[in-house]
N, C-alpha and C positions, 0 to 999 in steps of 0.2 A: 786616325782621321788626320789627314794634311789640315796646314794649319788656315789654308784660302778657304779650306770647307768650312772648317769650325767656325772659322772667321763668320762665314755667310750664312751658314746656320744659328749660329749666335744672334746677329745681328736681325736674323728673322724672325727668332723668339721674341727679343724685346721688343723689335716692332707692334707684335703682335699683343704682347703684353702694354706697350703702350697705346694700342687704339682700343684696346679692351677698358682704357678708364672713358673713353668718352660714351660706352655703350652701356655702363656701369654706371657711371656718375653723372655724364651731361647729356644725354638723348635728351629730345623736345618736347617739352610737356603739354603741346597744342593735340588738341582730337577734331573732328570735321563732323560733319554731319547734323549738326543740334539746329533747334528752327529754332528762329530769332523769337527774341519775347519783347514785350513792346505794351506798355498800358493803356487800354482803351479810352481813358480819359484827358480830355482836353489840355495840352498844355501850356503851362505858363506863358512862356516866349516862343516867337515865331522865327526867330535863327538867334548865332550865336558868335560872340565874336571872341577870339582866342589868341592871346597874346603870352608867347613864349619866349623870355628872355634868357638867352642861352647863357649859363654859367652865372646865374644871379645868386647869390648868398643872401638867406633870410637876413643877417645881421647887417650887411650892409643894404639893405633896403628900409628894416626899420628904424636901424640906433639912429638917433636925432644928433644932429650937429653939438658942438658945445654952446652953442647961442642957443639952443632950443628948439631952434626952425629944424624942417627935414630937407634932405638933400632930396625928394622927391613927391612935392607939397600936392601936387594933384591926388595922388595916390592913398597919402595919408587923410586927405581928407574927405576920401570917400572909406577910409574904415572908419572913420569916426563918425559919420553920418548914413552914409547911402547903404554901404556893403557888411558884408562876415569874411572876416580875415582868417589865417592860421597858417603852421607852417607846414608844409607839406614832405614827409619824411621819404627819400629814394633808398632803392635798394644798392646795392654793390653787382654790376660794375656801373661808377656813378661816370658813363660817357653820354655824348649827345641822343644817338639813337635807340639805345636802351632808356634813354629818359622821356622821349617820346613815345617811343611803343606802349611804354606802361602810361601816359598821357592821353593818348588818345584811343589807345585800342585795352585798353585796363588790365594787362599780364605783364609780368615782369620777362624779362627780354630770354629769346630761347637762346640758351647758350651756343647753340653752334654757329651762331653769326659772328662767332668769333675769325671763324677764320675766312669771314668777310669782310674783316675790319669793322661790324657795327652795321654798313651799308645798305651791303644789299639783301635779300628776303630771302633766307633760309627755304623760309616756309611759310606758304599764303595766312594770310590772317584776315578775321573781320576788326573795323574800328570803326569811330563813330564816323568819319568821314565817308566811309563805305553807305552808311545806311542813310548820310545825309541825302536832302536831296539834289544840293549842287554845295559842291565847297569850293571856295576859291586862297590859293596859300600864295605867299611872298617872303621868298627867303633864301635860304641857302641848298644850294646844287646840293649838297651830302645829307640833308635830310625829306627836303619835299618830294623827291620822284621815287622814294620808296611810298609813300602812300597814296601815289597814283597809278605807281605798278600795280598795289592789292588789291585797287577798288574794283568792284564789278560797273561792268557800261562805262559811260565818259562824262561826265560829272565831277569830278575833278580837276579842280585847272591851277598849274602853278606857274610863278613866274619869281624867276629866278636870275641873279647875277651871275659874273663869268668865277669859277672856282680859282682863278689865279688873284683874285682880288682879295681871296682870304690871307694875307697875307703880316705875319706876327713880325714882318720890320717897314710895315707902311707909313705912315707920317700919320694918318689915324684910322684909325681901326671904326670908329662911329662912325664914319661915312657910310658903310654897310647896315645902319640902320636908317638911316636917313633916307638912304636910298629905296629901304622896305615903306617907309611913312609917305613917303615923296610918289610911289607908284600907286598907292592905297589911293592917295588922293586923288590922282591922275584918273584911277578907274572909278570911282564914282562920280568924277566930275561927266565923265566920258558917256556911264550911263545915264546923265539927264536926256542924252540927247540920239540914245538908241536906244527902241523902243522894244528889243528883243531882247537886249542886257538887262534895260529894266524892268520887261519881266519879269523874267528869271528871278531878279533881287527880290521883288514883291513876293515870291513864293514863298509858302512856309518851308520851317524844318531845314534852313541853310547855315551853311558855317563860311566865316572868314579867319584865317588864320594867320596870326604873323608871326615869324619866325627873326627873333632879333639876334643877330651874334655878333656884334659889335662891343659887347661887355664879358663876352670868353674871349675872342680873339685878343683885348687890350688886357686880360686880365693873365693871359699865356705871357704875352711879349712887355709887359710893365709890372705885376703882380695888382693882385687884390686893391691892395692897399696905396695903393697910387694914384693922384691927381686922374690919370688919363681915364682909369678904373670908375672912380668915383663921377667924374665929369659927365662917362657917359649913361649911367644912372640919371643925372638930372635932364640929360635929353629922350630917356627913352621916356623920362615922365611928361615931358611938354609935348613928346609925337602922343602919348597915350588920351591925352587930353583933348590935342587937335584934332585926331581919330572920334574920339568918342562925339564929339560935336559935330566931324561932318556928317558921322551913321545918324545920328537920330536928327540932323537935320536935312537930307534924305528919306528917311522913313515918317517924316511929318511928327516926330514926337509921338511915337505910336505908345512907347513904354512895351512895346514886345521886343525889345532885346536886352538880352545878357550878356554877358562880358565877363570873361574868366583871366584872371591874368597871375601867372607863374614863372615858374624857371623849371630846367630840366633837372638841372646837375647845379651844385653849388665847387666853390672852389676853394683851395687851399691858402696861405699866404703865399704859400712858394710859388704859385700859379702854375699848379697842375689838378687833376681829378681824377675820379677812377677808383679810389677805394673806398672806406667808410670811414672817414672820418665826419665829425658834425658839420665842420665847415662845408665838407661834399653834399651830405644827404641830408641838410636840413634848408627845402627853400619856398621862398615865400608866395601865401594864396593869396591872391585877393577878389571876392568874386559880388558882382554888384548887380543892377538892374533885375527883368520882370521876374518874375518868380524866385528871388533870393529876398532873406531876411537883411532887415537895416541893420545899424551899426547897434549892442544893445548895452548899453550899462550894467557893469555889473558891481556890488562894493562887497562883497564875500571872496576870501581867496579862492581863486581857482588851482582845481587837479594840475598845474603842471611845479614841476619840482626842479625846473634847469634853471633858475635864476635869469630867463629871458625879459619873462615880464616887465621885472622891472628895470633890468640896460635899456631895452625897448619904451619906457616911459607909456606901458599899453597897460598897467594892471587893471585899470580903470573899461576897457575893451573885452568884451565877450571875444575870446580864442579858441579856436574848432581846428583840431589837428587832423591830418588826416595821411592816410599812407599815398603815396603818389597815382595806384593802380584805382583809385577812390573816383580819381576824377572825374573817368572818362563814364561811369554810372551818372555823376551828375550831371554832365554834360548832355547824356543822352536822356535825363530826365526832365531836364530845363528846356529841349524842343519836340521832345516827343516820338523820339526812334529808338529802334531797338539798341539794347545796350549790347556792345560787342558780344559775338556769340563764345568769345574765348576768354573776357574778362574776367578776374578774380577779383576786380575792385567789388567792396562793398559800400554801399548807397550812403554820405552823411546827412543824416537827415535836418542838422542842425540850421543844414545854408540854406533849405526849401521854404520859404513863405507861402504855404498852400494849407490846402482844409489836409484834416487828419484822413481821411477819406482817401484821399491822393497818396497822403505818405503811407498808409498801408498798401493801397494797390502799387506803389514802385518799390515800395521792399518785398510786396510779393514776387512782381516781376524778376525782381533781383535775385531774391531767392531760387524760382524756377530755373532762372538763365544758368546760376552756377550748377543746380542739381541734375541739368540737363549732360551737362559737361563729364558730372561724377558718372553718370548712367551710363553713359556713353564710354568713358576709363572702362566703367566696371565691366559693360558688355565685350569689350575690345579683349580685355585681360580672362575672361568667360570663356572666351572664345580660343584662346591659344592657350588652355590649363586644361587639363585631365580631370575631371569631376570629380572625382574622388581624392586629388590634392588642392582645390578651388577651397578657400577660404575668403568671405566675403569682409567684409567691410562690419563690423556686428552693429555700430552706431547707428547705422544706415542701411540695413538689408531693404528687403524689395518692399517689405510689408508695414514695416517703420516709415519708409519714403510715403507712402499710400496714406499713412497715420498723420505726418504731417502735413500734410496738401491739405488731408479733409478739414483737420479742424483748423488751418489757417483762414477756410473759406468760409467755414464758421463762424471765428470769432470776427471776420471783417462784416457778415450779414448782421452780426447783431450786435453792431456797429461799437464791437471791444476792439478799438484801432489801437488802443497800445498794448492790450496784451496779443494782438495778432502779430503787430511789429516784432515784440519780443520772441514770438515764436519763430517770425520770420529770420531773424538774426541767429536762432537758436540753430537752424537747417543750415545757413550757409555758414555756421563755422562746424558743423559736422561732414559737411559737402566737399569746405575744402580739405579737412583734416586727410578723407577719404579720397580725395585728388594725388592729395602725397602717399599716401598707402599705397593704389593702385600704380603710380609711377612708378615705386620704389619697389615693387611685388617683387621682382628678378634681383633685387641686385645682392642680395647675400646669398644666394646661389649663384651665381656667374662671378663672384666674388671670391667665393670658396673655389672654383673650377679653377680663378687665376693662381692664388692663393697655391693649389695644388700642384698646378704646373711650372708653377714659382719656386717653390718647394726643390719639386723635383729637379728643374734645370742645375740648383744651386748644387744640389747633390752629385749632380754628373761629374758640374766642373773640378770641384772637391777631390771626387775618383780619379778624374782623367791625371788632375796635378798629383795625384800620390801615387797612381800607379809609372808616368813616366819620370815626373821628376824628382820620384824620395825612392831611394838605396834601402828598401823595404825585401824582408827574406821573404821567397815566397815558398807556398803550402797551398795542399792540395785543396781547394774549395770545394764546400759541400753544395754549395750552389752549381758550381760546375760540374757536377755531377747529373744535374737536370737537364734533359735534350733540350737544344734551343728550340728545337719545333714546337717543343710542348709551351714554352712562353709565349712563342712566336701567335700558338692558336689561343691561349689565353688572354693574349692582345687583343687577337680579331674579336674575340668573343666579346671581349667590353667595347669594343669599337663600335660592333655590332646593335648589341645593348643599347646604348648612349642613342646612336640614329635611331634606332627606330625607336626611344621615345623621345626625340630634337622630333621626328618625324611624324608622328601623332599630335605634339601640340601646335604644330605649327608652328616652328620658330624660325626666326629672321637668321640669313645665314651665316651671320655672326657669330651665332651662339654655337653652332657645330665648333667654330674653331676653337672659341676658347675652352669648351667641354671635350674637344679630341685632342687638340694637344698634348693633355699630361700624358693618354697614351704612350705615342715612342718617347716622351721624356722618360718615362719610368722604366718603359720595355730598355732603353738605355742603358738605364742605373742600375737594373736587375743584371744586366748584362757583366756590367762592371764591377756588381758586388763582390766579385771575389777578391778585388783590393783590399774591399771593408775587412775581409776576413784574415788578408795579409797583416794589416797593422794592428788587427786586435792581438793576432799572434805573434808579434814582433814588439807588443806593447813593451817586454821583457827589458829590452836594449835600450827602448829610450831614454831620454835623460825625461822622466815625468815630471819630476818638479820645475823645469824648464818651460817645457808644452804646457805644462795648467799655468805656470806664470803668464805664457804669450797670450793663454788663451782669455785668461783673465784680462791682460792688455787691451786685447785686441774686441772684447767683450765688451767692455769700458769705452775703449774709441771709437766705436763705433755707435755709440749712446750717447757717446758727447759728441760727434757728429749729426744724430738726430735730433739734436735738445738745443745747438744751436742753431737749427733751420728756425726755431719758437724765438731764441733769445741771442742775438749775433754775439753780444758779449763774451759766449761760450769760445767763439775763436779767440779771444783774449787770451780767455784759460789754457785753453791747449797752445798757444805759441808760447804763453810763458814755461809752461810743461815743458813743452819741444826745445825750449832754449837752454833747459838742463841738461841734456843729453851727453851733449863731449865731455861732463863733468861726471855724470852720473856709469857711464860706459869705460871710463879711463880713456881716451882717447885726449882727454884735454893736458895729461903728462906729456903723451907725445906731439902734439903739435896746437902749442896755445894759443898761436897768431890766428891759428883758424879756428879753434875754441870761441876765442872772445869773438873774432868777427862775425859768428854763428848766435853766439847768445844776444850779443846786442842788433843781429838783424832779427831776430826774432821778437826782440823788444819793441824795435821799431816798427814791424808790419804789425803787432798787436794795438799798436797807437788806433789804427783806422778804422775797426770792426766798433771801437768805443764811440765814434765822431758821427754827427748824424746822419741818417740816409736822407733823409731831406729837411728841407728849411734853410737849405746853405743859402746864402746869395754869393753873386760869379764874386770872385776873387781872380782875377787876371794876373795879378802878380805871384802869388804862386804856380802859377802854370808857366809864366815865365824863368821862375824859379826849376822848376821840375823839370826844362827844358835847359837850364846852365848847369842843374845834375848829370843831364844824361850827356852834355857835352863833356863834362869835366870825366864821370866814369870812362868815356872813349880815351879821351887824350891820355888817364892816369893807365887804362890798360895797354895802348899801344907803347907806352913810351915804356911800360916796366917788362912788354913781352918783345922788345926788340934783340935780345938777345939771343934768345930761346927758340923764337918762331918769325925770324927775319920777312919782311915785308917785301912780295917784288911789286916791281915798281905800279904798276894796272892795278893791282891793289892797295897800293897806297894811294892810290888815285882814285879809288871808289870810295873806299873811308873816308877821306876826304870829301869827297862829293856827297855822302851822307848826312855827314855832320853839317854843312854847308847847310843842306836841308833840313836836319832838324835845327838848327836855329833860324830857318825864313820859316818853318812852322812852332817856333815859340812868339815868335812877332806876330803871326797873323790872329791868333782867336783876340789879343790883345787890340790890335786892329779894328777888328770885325764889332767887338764890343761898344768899343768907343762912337765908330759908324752908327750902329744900332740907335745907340743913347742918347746921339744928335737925330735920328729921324732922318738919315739917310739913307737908308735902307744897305743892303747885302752887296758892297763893292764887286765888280766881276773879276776883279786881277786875284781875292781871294778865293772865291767860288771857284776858279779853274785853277789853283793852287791846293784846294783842298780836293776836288774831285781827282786831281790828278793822282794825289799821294796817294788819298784811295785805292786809285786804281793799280797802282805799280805794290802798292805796298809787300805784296804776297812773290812780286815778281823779281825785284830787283836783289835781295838775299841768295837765288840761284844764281847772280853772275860774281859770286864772288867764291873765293877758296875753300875747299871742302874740311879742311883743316879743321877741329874740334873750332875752339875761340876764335877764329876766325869767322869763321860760318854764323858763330851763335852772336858775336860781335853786330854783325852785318843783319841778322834775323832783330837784333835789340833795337839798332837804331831805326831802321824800315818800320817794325812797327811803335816804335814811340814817336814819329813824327805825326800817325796818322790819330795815335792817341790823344798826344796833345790837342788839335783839332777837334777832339769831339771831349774834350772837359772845358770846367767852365770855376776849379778850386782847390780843395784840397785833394780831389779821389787823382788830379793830376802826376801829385807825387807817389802817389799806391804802385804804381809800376816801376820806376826803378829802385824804389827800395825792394820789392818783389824780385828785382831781376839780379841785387845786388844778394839776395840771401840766395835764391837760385844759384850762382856763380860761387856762392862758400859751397850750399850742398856738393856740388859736383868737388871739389876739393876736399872737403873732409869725408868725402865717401870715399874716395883714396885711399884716406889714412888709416880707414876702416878696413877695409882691406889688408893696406899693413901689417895691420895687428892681427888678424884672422890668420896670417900666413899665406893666401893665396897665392899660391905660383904664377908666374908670367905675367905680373902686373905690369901693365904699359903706363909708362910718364905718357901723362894729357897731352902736351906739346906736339906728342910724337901721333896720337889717333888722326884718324883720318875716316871720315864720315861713309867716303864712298869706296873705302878698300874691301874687300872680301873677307868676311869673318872665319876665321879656323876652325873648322866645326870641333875639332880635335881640343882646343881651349876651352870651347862651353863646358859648364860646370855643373854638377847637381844643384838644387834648392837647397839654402839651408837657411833655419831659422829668422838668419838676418833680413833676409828675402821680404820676409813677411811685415818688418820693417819700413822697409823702404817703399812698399808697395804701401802701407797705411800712411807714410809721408807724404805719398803722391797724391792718394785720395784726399789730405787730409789740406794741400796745400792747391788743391783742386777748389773745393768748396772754399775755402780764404780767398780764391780770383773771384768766386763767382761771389759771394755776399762780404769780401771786404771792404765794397765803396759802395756798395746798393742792393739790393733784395730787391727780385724779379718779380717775389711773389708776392708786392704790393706794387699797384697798374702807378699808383700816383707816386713813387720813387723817385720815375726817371723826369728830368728835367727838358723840355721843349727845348732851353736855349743849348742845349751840348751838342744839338747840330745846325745853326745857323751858322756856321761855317762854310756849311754844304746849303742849305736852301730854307728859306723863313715861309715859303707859301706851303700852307697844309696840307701834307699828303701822310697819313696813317701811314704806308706798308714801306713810302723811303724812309719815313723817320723813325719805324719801328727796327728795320732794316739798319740802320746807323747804327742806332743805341744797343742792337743785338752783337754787332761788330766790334763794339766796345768792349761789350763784356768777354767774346771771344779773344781776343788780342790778349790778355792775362794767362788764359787757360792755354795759347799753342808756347807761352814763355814756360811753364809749366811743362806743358807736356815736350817741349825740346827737350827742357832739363831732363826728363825721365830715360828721354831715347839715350842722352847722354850718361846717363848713369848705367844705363842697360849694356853700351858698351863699353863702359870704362869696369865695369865688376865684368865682364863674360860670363854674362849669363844670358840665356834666347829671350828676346822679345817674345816668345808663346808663355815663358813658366810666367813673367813678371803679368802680360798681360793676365793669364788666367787669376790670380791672384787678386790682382785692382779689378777683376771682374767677379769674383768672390764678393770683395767688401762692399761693392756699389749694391750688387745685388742683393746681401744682405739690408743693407739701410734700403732699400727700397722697398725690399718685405716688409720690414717694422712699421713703414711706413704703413701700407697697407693693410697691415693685420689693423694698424691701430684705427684706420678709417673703417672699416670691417667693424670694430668693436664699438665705436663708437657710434654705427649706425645699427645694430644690436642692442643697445641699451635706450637709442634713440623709439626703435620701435616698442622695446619694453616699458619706456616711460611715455607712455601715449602719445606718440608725435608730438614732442618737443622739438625747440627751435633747432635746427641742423646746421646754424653756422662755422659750429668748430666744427662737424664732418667735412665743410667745405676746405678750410684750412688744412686739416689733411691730406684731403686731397691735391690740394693744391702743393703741398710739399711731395707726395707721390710722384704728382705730373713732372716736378722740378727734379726727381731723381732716376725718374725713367726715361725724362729728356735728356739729363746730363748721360749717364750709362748709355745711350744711343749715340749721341754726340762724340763721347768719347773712343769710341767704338771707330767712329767715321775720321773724328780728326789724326787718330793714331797711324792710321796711312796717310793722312794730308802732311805730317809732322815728319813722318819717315823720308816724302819726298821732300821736304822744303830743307832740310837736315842733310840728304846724300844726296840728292842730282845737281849739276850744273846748267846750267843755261849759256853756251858758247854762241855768242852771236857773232863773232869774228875770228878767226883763227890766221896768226901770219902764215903765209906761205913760204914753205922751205925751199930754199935755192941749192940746186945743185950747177956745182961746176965741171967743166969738161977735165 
């Protein structure tokens, strides 16, 4: 197989292997069709008003001042009097839109809105807004026009500012809530005096919604913990107050409204969100008016055990916790509409001031609405299973459901409201249990199907490497002795098999692939087995105790590659490891200048795996720092390779011109900082300074000499200018101490060679990136190989979690690209921060191409190899997701967040292995091609 096939074929597998986790792991766990349920009895309040403070932290809403007073005295003193408080716990991922979805429509957010940035609607949903009878929102463009998209009919009305106004370097960020309070008032003044608006308002069953983000946006571009932060906390309490006097002076003092007032997402010190930590997912309820319980004394300790209470100065305060999905039940109970048809919240009954009567029949409702949902799973999954491998739900079968209905209706006739309640709560935590069941029915089947053709791929490539590139004697195979036709129809046969039963259950066309795949992976490997039988017979010759050393190595490395995806520190361990090497190998006899300058770069990149991934704050002087690094390594390599690799003059003129520009890009984040910090906002002489570098960064490296250190010279400072700009501390210096150990490996790989004896060793000085390789120099595989290829991988994963972990959302810091632009846009800024991290991994991967031809060996053997190891650590990974959702269902649906974890390290290693895959041709070309934009013209004379 040429090696553009393998290439594409490869690259197809893993593709394939990586949309198989989203079909596995993150499909939507919404179903359609359930009738709304909705309690026939009267309720409490006649609309509802809903106040969401984006990005509020319980703690900084309740901890009281050191004077005693609260920074937000309205609020406080309706827990202590009028309302029932508590803190409202979110799930992961703690962003804006998942914080309302489970707000208002009671499900925690379908994962595949992922790759809508949050936004836009995957997939239709009901929420209370839907079933209200007119809702009116005021807020922000990126969360109101998705729950006017879902609504059925038009009844929904939102009014919204320009999305350029969200802006994390404005002079203040509260203006944007001002301006939600400021409109609120505008429209009820508006409807005294039309008599169609004020309809409508009089109707029952309406919601008013307000959407504050004035306390995330100051809480991004100042942190938590700052004046500006706190400042606007005291004004969203003085609008919530003005609010609430002009509603019920409008509605005449009716006492038929309620008032719910939270946050979506909490936030970190560092000012970001997005994963679980407490500061994210714990934030604060406060919910008051008709149908909620007053504020109630209590002097017994209460159930909670986090030491809140009393920072909070509330032990004295009845506290009713509840999970965020919770609310949108209450919500829809406090005016009398059906509660989301897709809700998982369950009902607190604590906040209800109503007869027992009531709170049975909404925890009935509650109950039904979930159990409609499980019915509905179970029918869906009935339906595409084979009767005879249909395994139900046991907690829950059809006749047990029938069991509790009866006697719930029962015990509310003979008016046992709390042991009916109790029953009621008893169904819908076996409802949901059985929601996860049925979601999860396929996935250790399609699991094992990846698993298998994981398996196998791994195996191919193993073969293909031993049969071309190892000096292996060969012998007649028993296996080649079997007609290929006879596999060929042994293929079809299970090919056959597998459809038509994919084709009997009805399965989504996903599941062909991942279930036909292992086919030709195996028809393959069977192919190729007769390698396997070469090196079993050839076992004789090898050096064994050698190969069970590597393999034990290599066994180890690759475990200590999966263990610190858990624990970063683990890369500590392995560069100190790594930094033994020219000592442990004898190489540090021959050449100790490059010994030591190898061990202490290894000391010094192991410094930053230890240093935190966040809670930094910007540090500008070391970016500036890291920026008279990278001028100093230019000026100390051109000045010691002037001999060797003489400079002409256009390229000593781009050098130049480089460095030039990385120092007006070590001045600018310093810049840009200090702008910010006065409330100046985003100067444009930097904004088109940094977009530009951006843009050239990739481009400018091709117009310079193809020459080894030349080349790689011109690829270092291009992309450290554009690096610089997008940090904001220490992870500034991670790259070129990275690029200064990169530049030992390619040198004591040399000297490695050396010693091996390798013929035709070319002096560095003398390669040249874009000459034609001798096919006659390519070398077999040996031992070492395998080496270098675990170096790559090993120094792969040190770009990618040496200054940050991707696979926490709250890591990356907003300010690392105000450089480029402070107005909110998800997919450029995720776009930047993604650039970031790439710019390590092509210094990396240069290095590699550069090793690949200073030893002469093919880019096919070294690739296959780094395609071995990745794909390894991505099995492990998997199996271990696999296992632990095996035990998961053994241990009767327990919590499944470490399954998540896993997976999410999966997604992080079949992205990278795809990634890698892609940039290794990107790497190839930015390494050999030129970019001639002008060429003198040659004069001839007569």
């Amino acid at each position: 197989m040429r090696m553009i096939t393998f290439f594409l074929v490869g690259l197809t597998v893993h593709v394939v292997f990586f949309l198989s986790i989203f079909d596995i792991y993150f499909t939507s766990p919404l179903v359609h069709g359930m009738t709304p349920q909705a309690t026939s009895l009267r309720p409490p309040a006649s609309r509802l008003v809903l106040v969401v403070a984006d990005g509020l932290r319980a703690d900084s809403l309740f901890t009281p001042l050191p004077n005693g007073s609260s920074r937000a005295p309205y609020l406080r003193s309706v827990m202590e009097e009028r309302g029932t408080w508590g803190v409202s716990h979110t799930r992961v991922p703690t962003e804006s839109r998942p914080g309302h979805v489970a707000l208002i429509a009671g499900f925690y957010e379908d994962v595949s809105a992922v790759s809508k940035g949050w936004k836009e609607n995957p997939v239709e949903f009901d929420s209370v807004f839907n079933e209200s009878t007119h809702t009116w929102c005021w807020g922000s463009p990126d969360i109101l026009p998705m729950f006017a998209k879902g609504a059925s009919g038009n009844h929904v009305y939102t009014y919204t500012y320009l999305a350029e106004e969200e802006d994390f370097g404005s002079t203040d960020a509260s203006r944007l809530d001002s301006w939600v309070f400021t409109e609120v008032k505008s429209f009820f003044q508006s409807a005294k005096s039309k008599s169609s608006l004020r309809a409508s308002l009089l109707e029952d069953k309406n919601v008013f919604f307000l959407h504050l983000l004035g306390i995330d946006t100051n809480g991004h571009a100042h942190r938590p913990m700052s004046q500006e932060y706190l400042d606007n906390i005291g004004l969203v309490d003085t609008g919530v107050a003005e609010l609430v006097s002009i509603v019920e002076d409008f509605f005449g003092y009716d006492d038929r409204t309620a008032y719910v007032f939270t946050s979506d997402h909490g936030m970190t010190n560092w000012g970001s969100h997005g994963a679980g930590h407490p500061s994210e997912t714990l934030t604060p309820l406060v919910v008051w008016g008709a149908g909620v319980h007053s504020a109630k004394r209590v002097t017994e300790p209460q159930p909670y055990n986090d030491g809140y209470l009393q920072d909070w100065k509330l032990e004295n305060l009845r506290r009713v916790d509840v999970s965020q999905a919770d609310i949108a039940p209450l919500m829809a109970s406090l005016i009398g509409v059906p509660i989301p048809v897709n809700s998982v919240g369950v009902l607190p009954l604590p906040y209800l001031n109503n007869s027992d009567l009531f709170k049975a029949e909404s925890m009935y409702t509650n109950a039904i609405q979930i159990l409609e949902q499980f019915k509905m799973k179970m029918t869906q999954k009935k339906e595409t299973t084979l009767s005879i491998l249909f395994t139900p739900y046991q907690l829950l079968t059809e006749s047990k459901q029938a069991e509790f209905i009866q006697k719930a209706r029962i015990l509310i006739q003979l008016e046992k409201y709390e042991d009916a309640i109790s029953l009621c709560q008893s169904l819908i935590s076996h409802s949901l249990e059985g929601l996860v069941y049925y979601h999860t029915y396929d996935r250790f089947f399609l699991g094992c199907s990846v698993v298998l053709g994981f398996v196998g791929w791994t195996s191919y490539v193993v073969l293909i490497i031993l049969k071309t590139h190892a000096s292996l004697n060969r012998h007649p195979s028993i296996l080649k002795q079997i007609p290929r036709h006879t596999l060929a129809r042994l293929c079809m046969f299970v090919t056959v098999v597998i459809t038509v039963f994919l084709l009997i259950q009805r399965s989504p066309v996903t599941y062909y692939i991942y279930c036909l795949l292992p086919v030709p992976v195996w028809y393959s490997v069977l192919k190729e087995s007769g390698t396997l039988t070469d090196l079993i017979q050839s076992a004789h010759s090898l050096p064994l105790w050698k190969c069970f050393g590597y393999f034990v190595l290599v066994a180890f490395g690759i475990e200590l590659l999966v263990v610190s995806f858990f624990f970063r520190a683990m890369l500590t361990v392995g560069l100190a490891v790594l930094s033994l090497w020219p000592f442990l190998s004898g190489l540090f006899g021959k050449a100790k200048f490059r010994s030591l300058s190898w061990f202490l770069g290894c000391l010094f990149l192991a410094s930053f795996p230890l240093m935190p991934v966040v809670g930094r704050e910007p540090n500008m002087h070391l970016v500036t720092c890291a920026g008279l690094l990278t001028l100093l390594t230019a000026v100390c390599y051109l000045w010691s390779s002037r001999q060797k690799t003489p400079l002409r003059f256009s390229e000593r003129q781009q050098f130049v011109a480089q460095m030039l520009h990385v120092a007006v890009c070590t001045y600018v984040p310093s810049l840009t900082h200090s702008s910010l910090q006065q409330k100046q906002g985003l100067p444009l002489l930097n904004q088109i300074i940094s977009w530009t570098t951006f843009g050239s960064s990739m481009l400018v490296p091709l117009l310079s000499s193809t020459r080894l250190f030349h080349r790689l010279l011109s690829i270092f400072l291009s992309l450290t200018a554009t690096y610089l700009l997008l940090s904001t501390g220490s992870e500034a210096l991670f790259l070129p101490v990275l690029s200064w150990l990169m530049f030992v490996w390619i040198n004591i790989e040399q000297e490695a060679m050396l010693a091996q004896d390798v013929s035709g060793r070319q002096e560095l000085s003398t390669i040249d990136f874009s000459a034609n390789i001798d096919i006659a120099k390519i070398r077999q595989l040996k031992l070492d190989d395998i080496r270098r290829s675990y170096f790559f991988v090993f120094f792969i994963i040190t770009a990618f979690f040496g200054t940050g972990n991707i696979a926490s959302i709250n890591s990356f810091d907003p300010a690392s690209v105000y450089c480029f632009l402070t107005v909110f846009n998800p997919f450029i800024m995720g776009g930047l921060m993604m650039w970031k991290i790439i710019i390590p991994f092509i210094i990396v991967m240069c290095t590699f191409e550069t090793i690949q031809v200073a030893t002469q060996l093919s880019s096919r053997s070294l690739f296959l190899i780094v395609l071995v190891i990745s794909d390894l650590m991505a099995l492990v990974r998997h199996l271990l997701s696999l296992l632990k959702h095996f035990f998961f269902l053994v241990q009767d649906y327990g919590s499944w967040l470490d399954i998540g974890t896993s997976i999410s390290h999966y997604v992080i290693v079949m992205s990278m292995t795809i990634f890698l895959m892609l940039l290794s041709v990107v790497t190839h070309i930015l390494t050999s091609q030129r970019l001639i934009l002008w060429r003198r013209p040659k004069l001839h004379f007569p």
